[in-house]
Residue frames relative to the residue before (quaternion, step in Angstrom):
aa qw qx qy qz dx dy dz
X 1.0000 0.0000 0.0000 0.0000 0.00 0.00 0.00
X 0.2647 -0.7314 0.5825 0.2360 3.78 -0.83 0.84
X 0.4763 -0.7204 0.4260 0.2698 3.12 -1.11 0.55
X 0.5386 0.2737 -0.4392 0.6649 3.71 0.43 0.59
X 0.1972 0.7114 -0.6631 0.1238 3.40 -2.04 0.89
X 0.2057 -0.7317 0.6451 0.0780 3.19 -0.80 1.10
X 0.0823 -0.6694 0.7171 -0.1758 3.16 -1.11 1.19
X 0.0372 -0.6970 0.7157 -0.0236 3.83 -1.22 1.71
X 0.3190 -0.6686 0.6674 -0.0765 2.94 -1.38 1.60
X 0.2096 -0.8226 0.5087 0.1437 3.28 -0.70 1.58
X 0.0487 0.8346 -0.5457 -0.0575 4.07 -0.75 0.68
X 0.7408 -0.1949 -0.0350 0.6419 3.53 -0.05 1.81
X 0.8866 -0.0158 0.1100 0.4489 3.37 -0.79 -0.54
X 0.6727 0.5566 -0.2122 0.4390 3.69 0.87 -1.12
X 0.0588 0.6937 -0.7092 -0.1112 3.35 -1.25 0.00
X 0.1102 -0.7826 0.6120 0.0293 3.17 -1.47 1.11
X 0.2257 -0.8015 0.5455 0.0953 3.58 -0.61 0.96
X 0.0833 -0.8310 0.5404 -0.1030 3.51 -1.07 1.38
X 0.1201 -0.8590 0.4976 -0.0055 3.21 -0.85 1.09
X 0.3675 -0.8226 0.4225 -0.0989 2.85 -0.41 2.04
X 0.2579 0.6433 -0.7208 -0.0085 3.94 -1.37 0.78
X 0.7004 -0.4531 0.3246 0.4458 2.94 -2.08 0.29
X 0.5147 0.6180 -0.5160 0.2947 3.84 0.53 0.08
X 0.5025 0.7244 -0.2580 0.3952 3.23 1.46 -1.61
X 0.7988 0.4936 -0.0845 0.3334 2.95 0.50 -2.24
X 0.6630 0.6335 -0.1254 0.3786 3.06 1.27 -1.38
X 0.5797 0.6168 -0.1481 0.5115 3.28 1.47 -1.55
X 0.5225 0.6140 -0.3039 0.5075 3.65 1.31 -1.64
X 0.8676 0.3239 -0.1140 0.3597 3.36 0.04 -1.57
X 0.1978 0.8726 -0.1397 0.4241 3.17 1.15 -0.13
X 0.8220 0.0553 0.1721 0.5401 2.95 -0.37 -1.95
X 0.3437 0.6906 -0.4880 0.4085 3.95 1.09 0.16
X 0.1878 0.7655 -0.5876 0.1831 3.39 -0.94 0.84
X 0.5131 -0.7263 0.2683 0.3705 3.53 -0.72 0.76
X 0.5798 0.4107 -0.4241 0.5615 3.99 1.43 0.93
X 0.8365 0.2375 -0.1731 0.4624 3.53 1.00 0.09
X 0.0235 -0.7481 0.6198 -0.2359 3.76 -0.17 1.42
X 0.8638 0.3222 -0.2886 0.2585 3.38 -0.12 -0.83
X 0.4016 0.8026 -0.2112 0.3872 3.15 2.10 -0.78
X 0.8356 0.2227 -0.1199 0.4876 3.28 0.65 -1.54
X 0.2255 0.6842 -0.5039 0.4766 3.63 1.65 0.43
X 0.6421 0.6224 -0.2297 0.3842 3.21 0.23 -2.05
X 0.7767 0.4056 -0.0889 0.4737 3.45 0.18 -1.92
X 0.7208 0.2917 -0.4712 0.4163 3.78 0.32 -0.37
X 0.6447 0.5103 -0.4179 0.3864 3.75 1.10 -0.68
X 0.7289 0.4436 -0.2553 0.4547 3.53 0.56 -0.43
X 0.5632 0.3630 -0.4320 0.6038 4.02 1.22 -0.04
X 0.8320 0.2664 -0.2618 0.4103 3.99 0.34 -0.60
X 0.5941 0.4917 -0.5044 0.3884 3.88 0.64 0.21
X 0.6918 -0.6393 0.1621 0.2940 3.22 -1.13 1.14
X 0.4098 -0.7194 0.2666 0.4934 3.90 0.36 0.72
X 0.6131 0.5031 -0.5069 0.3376 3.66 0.46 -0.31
X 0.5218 0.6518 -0.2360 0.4972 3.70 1.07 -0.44
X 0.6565 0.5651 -0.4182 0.2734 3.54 0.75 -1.10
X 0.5342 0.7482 -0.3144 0.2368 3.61 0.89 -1.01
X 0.6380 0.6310 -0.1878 0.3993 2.72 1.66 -2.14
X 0.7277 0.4781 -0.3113 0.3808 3.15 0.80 -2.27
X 0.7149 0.5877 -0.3634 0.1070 3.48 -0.03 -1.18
X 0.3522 0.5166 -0.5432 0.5604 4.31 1.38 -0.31
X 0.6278 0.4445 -0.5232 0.3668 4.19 0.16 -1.37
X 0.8448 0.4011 -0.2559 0.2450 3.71 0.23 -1.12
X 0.3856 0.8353 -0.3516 0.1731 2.98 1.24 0.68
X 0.5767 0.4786 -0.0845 0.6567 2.95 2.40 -1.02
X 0.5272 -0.7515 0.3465 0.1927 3.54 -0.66 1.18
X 0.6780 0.4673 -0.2993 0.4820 3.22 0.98 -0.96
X 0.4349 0.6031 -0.4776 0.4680 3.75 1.34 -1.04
X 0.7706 0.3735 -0.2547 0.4491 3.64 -0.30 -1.39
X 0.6789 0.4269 -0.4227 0.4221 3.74 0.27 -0.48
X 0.6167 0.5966 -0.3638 0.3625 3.60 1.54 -0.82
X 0.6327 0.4934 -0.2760 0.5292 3.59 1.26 -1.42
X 0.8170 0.2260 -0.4096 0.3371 3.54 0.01 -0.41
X 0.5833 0.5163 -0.5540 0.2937 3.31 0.44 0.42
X 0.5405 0.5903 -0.3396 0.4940 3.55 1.29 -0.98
X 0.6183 0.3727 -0.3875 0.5733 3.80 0.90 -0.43
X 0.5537 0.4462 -0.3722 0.5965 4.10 0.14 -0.22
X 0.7841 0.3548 -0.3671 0.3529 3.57 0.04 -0.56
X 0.4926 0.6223 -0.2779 0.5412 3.49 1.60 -0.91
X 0.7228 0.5105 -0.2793 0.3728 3.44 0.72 -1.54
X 0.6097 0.7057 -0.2537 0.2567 3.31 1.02 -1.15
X 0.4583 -0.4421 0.6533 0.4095 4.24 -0.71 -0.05
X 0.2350 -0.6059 0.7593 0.0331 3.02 -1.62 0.83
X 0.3217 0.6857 -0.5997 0.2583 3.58 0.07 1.52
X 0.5434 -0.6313 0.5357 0.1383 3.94 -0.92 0.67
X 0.1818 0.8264 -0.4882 0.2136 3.42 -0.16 1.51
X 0.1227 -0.7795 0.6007 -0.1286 3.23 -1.11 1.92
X 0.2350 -0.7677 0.5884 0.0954 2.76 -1.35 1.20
X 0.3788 -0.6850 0.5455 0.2995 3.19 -0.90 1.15
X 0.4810 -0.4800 0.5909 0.4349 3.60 -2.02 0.39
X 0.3709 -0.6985 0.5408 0.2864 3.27 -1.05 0.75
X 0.7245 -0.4966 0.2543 0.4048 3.85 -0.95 0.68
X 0.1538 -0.7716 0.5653 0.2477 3.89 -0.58 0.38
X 0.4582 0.6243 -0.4994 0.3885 3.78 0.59 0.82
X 0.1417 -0.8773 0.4572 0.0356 2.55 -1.00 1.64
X 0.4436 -0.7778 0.3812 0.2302 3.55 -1.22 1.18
X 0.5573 -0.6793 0.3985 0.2631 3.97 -0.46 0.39
């Protein structure tokens, strides 16, 4: 995976094109906390979607769940596409 990536997310009619690093991503996560989620949603779509575009997105971000909906579908896009299993961990017990 490279570490810059632009990734366009289609919403009804619109398309909005975002460009994503691990700073972006990082920052996102980051600032997550269990009084503030939608905030830094807000902030990664609007610092990483392409500025001519921003005008459009922002009426979308007016509804929380909308914005919680786009940035996650962008995180998921953003993400590695890699298969992970957890093993059961051993149920012997030691003394």
């Amino acid at each position: 995976m490279t570490d810059r990536r632009e990734i366009t997310l289609e919403l009804g009619e619109q398309e909005f094109t975002f460009t994503l690093t691990p700073a972006d991503v990082t920052k996102y996560f980051n600032s997550l906390n269990q009084n503030n989620k939608v905030a830094p949603a807000n902030n990664l779509l609007v610092t990483t979607v392409d500025q001519e575009q921003r005008a459009t997105l922002k009426p979308f971000l007016g509804n929380p769940v909308m914005t919680m909906q786009l940035a996650g579908a962008l995180l998921e896009e953003y993400g590695p596409n890699v298969e992970i299993i957890v093993k059961k961990s051993s149920s012997t017990l030691t003394a």
